[in-house]
C-alpha positions as CSV (number, residue, x, y, z in Angstrom):
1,X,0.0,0.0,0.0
2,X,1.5,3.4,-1.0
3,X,1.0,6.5,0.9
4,X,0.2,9.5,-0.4
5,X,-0.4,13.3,0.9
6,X,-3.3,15.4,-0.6
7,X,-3.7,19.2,0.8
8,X,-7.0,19.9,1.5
9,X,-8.7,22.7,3.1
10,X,-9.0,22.4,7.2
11,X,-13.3,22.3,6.8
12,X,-13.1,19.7,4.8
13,X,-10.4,17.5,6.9
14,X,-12.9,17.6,9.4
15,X,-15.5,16.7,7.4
16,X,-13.9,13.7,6.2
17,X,-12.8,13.0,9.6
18,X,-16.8,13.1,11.0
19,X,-17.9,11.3,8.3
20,X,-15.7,8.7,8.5
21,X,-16.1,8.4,12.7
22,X,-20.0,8.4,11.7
23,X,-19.6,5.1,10.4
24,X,-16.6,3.5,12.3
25,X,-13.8,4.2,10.0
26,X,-10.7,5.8,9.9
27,X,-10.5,8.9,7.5
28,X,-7.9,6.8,4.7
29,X,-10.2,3.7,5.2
30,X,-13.5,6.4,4.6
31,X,-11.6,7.6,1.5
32,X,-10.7,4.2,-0.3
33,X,-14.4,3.5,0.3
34,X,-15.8,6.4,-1.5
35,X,-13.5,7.2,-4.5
36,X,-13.8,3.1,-4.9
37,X,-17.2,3.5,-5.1
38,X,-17.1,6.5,-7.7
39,X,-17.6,5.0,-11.1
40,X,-14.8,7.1,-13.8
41,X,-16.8,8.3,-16.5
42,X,-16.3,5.6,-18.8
43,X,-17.3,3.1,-16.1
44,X,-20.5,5.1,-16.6
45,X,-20.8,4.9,-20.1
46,X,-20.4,1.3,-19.7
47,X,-22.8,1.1,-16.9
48,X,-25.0,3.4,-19.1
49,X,-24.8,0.9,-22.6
50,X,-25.7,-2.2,-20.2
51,X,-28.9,-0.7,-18.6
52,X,-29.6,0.2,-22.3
53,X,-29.2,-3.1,-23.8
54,X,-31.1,-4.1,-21.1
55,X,-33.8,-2.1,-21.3
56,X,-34.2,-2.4,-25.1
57,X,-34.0,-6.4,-24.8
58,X,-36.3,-7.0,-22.1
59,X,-38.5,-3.5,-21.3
60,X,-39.0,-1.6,-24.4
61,X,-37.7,-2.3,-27.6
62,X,-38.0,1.1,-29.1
63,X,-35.8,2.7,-26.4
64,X,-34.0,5.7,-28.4
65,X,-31.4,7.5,-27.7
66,X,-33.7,10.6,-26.9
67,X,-35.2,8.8,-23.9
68,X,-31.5,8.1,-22.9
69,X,-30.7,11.9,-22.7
70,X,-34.6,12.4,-21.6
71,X,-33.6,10.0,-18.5
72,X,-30.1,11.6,-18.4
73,X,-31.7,15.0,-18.0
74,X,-34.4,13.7,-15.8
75,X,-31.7,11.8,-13.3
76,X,-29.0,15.3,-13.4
77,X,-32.5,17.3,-12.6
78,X,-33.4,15.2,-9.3
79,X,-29.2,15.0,-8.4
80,X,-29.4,18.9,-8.1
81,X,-32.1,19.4,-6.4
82,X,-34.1,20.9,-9.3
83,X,-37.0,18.8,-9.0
84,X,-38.1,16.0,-6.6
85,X,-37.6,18.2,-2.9
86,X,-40.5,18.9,-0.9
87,X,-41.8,22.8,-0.7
């Protein structure tokens, strides 16, 4: 295992520190976990084609590419907050 030093700003340390004593882990331990977890982008566009070929054999054949972007748009709008919070 190689170490490695990132500078970060001191709110964020401590962020990462409370986050990771929230769920019993040490702050490198917390770390691996999430950027593990965070698909690249081309792990998404993989992930992506899958649910489409998926989709397309078993759910809808005439799945287009608009309803891709459609559900694109649609999952980006509810991952900002733009629609799906309670007023």
């Amino acid at each position: 295992m190689a170490d490695t030093t990132i500078k970060i700003s001191e709110p964020i340390r401590d962020r990462l520190r409370m986050l990771a004593e929230e769920r019993g882990m040490s702050t490198r331990a917390y770390v691996e976990r999430v950027v593990a977890a965070t698909p690249t982008e081309v792990e998404r566009a993989e992930r992506t084609a899958r649910a489409v070929a998926y989709v397309r054999a078993h759910l809808r054949e005439d799945f287009t590419e608009d309803d891709v972007r459609e559900a694109q748009e649609w999952r980006a709008a509810i991952a900002s907050g733009r629609v799906g919070t309670r007023r």
